[in-house]
TITIGU-809626 format. One line per 10 residues: number of its first residue (from 1); for each residue y, x, z of N, C-alpha, C, O. Coordinates in steps of 0.2 Angstrom, whole numbers, m for minus. Atoms other than C-alpha are relative to their C-alpha. Layout:
REM TITIGU-809626
NUM = Y X Z Y X Z Y X Z Y X Z | ...
This chain:
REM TITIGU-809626
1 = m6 4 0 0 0 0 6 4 0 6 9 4 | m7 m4 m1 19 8 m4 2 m3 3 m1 m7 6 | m7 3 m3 35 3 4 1 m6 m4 2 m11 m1 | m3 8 2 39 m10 m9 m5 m4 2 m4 m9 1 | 4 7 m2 24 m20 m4 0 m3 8 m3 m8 11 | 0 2 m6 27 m20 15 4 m7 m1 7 m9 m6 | m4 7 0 32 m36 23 9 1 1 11 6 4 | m7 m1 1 50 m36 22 0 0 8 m4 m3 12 | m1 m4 m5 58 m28 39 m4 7 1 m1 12 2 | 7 m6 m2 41 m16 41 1 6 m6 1 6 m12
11 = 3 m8 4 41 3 35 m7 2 2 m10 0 7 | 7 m3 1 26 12 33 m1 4 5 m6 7 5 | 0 m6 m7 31 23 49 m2 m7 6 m5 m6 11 | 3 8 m5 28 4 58 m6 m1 m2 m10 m2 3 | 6 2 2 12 1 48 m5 4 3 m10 2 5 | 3 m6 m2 5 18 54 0 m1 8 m6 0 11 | m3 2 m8 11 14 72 m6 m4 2 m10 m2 6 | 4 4 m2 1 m2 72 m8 3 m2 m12 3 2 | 7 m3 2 m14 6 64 m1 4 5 m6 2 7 | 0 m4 m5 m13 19 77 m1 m3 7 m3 1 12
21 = m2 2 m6 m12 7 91 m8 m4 1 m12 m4 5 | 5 3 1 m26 m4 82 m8 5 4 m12 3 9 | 6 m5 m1 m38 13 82 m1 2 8 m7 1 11 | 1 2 m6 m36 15 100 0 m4 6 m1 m4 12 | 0 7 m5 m35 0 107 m7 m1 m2 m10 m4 3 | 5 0 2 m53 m2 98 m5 9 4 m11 9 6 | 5 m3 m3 m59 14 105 0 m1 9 m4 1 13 | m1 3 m6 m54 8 122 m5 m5 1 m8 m5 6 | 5 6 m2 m64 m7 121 m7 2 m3 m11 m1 0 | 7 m2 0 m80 1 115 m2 5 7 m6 3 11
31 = 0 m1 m7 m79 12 130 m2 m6 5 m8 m5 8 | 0 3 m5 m76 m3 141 m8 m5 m4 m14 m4 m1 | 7 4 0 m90 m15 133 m7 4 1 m12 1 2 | 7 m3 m1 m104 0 135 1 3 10 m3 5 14 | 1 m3 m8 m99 4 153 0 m10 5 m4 m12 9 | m1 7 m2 m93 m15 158 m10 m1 2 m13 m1 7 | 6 2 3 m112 m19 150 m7 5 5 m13 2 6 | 4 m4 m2 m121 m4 159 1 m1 7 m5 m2 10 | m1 1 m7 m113 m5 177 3 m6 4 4 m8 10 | m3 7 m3 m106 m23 177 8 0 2 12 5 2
41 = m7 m1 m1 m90 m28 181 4 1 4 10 3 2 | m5 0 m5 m84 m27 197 m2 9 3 1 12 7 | 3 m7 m1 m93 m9 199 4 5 m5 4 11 m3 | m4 m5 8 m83 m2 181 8 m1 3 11 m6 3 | m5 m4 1 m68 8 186 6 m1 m6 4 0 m11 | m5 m1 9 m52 7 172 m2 8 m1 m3 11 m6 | 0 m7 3 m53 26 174 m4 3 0 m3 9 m2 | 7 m1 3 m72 27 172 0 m1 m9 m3 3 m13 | 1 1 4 m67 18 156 5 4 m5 5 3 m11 | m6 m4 3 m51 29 151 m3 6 m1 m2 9 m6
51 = 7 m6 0 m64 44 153 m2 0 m5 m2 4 m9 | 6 m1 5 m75 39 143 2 m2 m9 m1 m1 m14 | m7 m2 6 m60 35 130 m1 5 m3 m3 6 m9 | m3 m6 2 m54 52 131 7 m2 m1 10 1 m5 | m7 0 m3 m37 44 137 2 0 6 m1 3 10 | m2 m2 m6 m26 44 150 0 m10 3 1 m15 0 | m2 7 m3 m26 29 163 3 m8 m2 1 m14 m3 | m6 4 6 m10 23 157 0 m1 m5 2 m7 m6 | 0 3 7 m13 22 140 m6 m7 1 m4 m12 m2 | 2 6 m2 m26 9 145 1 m5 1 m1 m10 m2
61 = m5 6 m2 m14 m2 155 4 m1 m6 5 m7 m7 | m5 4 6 m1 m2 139 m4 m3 m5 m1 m5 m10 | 3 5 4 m14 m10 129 m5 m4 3 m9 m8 m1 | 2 7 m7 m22 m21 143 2 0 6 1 4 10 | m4 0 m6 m12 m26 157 m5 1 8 m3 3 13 | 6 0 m6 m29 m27 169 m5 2 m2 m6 3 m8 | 5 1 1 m43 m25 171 m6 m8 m4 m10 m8 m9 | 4 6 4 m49 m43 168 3 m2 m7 m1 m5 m11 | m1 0 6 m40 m44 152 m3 5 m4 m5 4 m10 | 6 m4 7 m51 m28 144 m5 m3 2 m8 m4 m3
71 = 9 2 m1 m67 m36 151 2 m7 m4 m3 m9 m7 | 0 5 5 m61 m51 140 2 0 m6 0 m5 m10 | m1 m5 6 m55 m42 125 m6 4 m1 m6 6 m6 | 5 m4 1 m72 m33 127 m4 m6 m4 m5 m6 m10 | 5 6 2 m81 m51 126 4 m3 m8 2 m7 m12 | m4 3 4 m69 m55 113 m2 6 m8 m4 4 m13 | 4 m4 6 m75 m40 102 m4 0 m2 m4 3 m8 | 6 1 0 m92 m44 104 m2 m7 m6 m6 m8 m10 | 0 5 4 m87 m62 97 1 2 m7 m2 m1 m11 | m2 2 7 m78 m57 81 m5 6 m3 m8 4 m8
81 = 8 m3 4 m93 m43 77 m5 m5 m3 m8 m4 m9 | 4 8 2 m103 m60 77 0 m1 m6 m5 m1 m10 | 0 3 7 m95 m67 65 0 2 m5 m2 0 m10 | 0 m3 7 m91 m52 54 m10 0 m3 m12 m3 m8 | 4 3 2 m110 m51 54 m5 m6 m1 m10 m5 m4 | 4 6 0 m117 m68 54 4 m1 m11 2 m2 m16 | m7 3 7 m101 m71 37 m4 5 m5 m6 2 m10 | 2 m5 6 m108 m55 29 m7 m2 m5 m8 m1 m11 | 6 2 0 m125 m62 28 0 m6 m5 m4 m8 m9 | 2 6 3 m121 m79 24 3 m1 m7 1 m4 m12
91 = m5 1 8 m107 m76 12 m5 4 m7 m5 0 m12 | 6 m1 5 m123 m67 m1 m4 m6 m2 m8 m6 m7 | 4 6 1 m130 m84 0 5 m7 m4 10 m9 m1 | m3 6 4 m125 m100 m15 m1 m6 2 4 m11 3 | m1 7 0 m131 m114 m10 3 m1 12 3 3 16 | m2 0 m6 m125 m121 9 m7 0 6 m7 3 11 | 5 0 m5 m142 m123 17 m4 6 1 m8 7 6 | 3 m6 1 m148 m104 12 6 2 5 3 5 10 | m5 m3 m3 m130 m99 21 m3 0 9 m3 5 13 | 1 3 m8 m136 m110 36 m5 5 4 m4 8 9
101 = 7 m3 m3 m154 m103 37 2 9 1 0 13 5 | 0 m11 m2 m148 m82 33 7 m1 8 7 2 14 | m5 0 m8 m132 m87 48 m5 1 5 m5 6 8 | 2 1 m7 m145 m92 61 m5 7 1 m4 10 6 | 1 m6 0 m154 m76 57 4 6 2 2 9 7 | m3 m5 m2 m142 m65 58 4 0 5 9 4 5 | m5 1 m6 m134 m73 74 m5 5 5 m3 9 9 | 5 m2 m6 m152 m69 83 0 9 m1 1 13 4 | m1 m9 3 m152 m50 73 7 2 4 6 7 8 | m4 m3 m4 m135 m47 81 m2 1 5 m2 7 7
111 = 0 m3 m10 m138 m49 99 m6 3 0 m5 8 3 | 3 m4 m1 m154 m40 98 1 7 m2 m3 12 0 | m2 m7 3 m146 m24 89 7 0 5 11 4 5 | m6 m1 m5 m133 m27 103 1 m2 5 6 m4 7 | 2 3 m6 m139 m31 119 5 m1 6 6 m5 11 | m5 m2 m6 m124 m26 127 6 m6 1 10 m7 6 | m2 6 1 m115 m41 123 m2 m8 3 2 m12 5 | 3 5 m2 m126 m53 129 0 0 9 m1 m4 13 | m1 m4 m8 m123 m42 147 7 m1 0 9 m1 6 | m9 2 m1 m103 m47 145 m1 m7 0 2 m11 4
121 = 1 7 1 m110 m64 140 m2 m3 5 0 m9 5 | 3 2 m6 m119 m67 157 8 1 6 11 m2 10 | m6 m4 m5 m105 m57 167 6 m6 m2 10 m9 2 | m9 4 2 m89 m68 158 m4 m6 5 0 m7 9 | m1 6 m3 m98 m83 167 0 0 7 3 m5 10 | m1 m3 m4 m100 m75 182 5 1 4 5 0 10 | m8 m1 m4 m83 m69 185 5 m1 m2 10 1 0 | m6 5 0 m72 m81 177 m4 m6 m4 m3 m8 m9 | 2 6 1 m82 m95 178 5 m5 0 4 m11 m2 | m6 5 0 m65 m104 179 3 0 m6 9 m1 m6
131 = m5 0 7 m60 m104 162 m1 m5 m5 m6 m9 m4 | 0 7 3 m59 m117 150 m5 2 m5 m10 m1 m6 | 1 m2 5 m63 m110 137 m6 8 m1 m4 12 m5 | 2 m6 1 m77 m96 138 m2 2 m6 m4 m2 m11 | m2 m3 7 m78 m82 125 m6 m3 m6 m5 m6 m11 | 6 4 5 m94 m87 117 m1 m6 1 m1 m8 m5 | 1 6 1 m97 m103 119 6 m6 1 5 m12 1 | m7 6 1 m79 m111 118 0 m2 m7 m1 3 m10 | 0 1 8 m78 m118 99 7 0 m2 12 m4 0 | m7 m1 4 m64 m110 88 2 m2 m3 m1 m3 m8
141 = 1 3 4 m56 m120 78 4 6 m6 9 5 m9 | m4 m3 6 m52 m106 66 m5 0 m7 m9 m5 m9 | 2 1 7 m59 m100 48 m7 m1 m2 m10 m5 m7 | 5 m2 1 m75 m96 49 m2 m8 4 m6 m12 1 | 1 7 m2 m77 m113 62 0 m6 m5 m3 m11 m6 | m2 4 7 m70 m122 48 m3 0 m8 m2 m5 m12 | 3 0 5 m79 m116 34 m8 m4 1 m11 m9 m1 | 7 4 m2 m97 m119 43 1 m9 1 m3 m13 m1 | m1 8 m1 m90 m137 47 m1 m3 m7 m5 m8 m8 | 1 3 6 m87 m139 27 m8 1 m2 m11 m4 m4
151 = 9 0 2 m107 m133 25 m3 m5 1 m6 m7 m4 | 4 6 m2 m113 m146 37 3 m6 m4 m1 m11 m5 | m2 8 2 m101 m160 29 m5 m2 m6 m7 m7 m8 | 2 0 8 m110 m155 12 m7 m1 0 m9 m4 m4 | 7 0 m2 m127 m153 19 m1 m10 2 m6 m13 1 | 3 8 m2 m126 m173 26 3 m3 m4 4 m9 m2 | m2 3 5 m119 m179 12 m3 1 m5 m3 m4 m8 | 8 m2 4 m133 m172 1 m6 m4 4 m12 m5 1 | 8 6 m3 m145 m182 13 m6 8 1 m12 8 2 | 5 m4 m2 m151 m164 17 0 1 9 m5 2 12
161 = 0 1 m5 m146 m165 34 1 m4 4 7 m6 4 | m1 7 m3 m148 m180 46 6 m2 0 10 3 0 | m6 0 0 m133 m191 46 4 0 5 6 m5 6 | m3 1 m9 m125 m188 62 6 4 m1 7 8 m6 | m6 m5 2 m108 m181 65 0 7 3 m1 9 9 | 1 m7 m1 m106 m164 60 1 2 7 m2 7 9 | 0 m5 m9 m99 m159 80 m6 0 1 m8 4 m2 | 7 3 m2 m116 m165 85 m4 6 m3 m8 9 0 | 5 m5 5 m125 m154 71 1 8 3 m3 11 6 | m2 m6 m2 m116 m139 75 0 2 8 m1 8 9
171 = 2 0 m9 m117 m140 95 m7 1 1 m9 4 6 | 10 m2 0 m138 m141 93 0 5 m2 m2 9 1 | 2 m9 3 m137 m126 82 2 6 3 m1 11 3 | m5 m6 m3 m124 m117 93 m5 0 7 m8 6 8 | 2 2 m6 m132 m124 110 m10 5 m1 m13 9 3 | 5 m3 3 m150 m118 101 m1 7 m1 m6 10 2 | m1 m7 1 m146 m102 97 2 6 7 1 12 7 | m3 m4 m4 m138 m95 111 m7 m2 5 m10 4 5 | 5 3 m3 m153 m104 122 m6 6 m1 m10 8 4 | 4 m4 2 m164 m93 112 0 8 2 m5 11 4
181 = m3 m8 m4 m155 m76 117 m2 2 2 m6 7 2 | 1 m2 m8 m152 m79 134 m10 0 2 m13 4 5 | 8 0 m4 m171 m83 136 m3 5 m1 m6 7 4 | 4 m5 2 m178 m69 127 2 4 2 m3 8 4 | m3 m5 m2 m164 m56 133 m2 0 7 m3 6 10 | 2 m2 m8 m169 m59 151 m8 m2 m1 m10 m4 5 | 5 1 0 m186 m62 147 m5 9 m5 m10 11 m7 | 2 m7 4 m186 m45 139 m4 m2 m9 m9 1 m10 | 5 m1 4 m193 m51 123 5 m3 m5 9 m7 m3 | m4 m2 7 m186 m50 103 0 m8 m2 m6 m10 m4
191 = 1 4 5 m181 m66 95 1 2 m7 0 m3 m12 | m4 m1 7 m175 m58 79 m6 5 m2 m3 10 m4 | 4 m3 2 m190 m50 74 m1 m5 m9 3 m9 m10 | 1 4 5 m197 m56 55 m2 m9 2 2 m14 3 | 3 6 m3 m207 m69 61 4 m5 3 6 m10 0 | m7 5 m6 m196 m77 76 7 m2 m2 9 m7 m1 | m5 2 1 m181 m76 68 1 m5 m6 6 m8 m6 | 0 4 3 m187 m86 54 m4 m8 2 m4 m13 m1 | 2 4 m3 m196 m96 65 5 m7 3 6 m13 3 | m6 8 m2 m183 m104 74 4 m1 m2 8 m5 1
201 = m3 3 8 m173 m105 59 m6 m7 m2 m3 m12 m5 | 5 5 4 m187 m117 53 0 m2 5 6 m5 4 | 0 5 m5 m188 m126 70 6 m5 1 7 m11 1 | m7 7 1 m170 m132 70 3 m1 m6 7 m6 m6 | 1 4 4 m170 m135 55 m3 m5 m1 0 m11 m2 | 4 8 2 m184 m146 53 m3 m2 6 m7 m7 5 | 4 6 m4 m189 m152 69 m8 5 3 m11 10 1 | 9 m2 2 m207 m150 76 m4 m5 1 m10 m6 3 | 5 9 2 m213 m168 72 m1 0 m6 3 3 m10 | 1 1 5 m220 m171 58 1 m6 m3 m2 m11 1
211 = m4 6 3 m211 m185 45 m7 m4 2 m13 m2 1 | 3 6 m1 m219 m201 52 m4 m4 m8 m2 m4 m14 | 2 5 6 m232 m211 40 m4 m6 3 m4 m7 9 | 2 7 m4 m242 m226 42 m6 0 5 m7 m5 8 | 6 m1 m5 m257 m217 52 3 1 6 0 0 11 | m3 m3 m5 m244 m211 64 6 m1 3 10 2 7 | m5 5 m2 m233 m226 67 m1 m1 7 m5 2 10 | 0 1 m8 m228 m230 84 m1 m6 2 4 m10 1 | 3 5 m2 m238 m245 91 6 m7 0 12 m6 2 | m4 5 m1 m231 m262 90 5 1 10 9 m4 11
C-alpha cells in the first residue's frame, strides 16, 4: 500500500505504528494463553507473562489495562482462530450443506490441535462467571454469524433441513459441538479423529432414528 491509498488523515509512519502495536499485542497474548492455559488463572503472574514475551511489565499494562482483560483477550483470540479456521475449511466448500458438514469438522480439529483453549474456555466460566455474554458461547452477531445464518436459511428452504427456525438449528449445532469438546477434553479422549469427527458430523446431521415407515409406526 503507498501513501495515496492510505485512509485520508493516516501516514504510513501511523500504519507501521499500528502494525507494530498489532505484532506485539499478539505476541503478548500467546504468552498469556500458553501460561494462563498451563498454570490457570489466578496462579499466572502479568510478569510471568511479560517474561515469557520478552517485554517489559509496562508494555503489557499499555496494551491491557489488567489482568482480567488479557485473560479475556486471550479467550478472545482463541475465538477468532476458530473462526479463521472453521471459514478456511468451509469457504473450499460450493454447496451450503458440504460447508455445514467440513465447519463441524474443523470446529472439533481446532480444539483438539489446541487444547489450550478449551483450558481458557473452562477457566472464563469459572472466573467471570458473571458475564453476559461469555467468549465462546455468547452468539456474535457479526459476519461469519451471519453468513452461517444465510446457510441454514438456504438449507430449510431446500427442505434439506427440518423446518424450524434457524436460532434453534444453530444453537443444537453450537450447544452439540461444544458438548462434544468439553466431554472428550476432560475425558481425555480425541473427538476429531477421521472417524469421530465425521461421525458426529453425521449424528447431527441426521439424527440417530431411523425415517419412520409403516413397520415402525407408533402404536395407536
Amino acid at each position: 500500500m503507498n501513501v495515496t491509498q492510505l485512509p485520508t488523515g493516516t501516514s504510513a509512519d501511523d500504519l507501521r505504528v499500528d502494525e507494530a502495536h498489532s505484532r506485539r499485542s499478539d505476541e503478548i497474548l500467546s504468552a498469556a494463553v500458553e501460561l494462563f492455559a498451563r498454570q490457570g488463572f489466578a496462579a499466572t503472574e502479568v510478569q510471568q507473562i511479560a517474561d515469557r514475551a520478552g517485554v517489559g511489565k509496562g508494555t503489557v499494562y499499555r496494551h491491557f489495562i489488567n489482568k482480567e482483560k488479557l485473560f479475556l483477550a486471550a479467550a478472545d483470540l482463541g475465538l477468532r482462530r476458530l473462526k479463521d479456521a472453521v471459514n478456511q475449511v468451509a469457504d473450499a466448500q460450493a454447496l451450503p450443506l458440504d460447508r455445514l458438514r467440513a465447519g463441524v469438522i474443523a470446529f472439533l480439529k481446532f480444539f483438539r490441535n489446541h487444547p489450550e483453549f478449551v483450558e481458557l474456555m473452562i477457566q472464563e466460566r469459572a472466573h467471570f462467571r458473571d458475564r453476559e455474554s461469555p467468549t465462546f458461547f455468547g452468539r456474535k452477531d457479526d459476519e461469519m454469524t451471519c453468513r452461517w445464518r444465510d446457510d441454514f436459511t438456504d438449507l430449510v428452504q431446500k427442505k434439506v433441513l427440518r423446518s424450524l427456525p434457524v436460532e434453534h438449528l444453530m444453537d443444537f449445532i453450537e450447544q452439540s459441538l461444544f458438548g462434544a469438546v468439553l466431554v472428550h477434553f476432560l475425558g481425555k479422549r480425541d473427538p476429531a479423529t477421521a472417524a469421530d469427527g465425521n461421525r458426529v458430523a453425521d449424528l447431527i446431521l441426521q439424527g440417530i432414528a431411523l425415517a419412520p415407515t409403516q413397520d415402525t409406526c407408533r402404536p395407536e
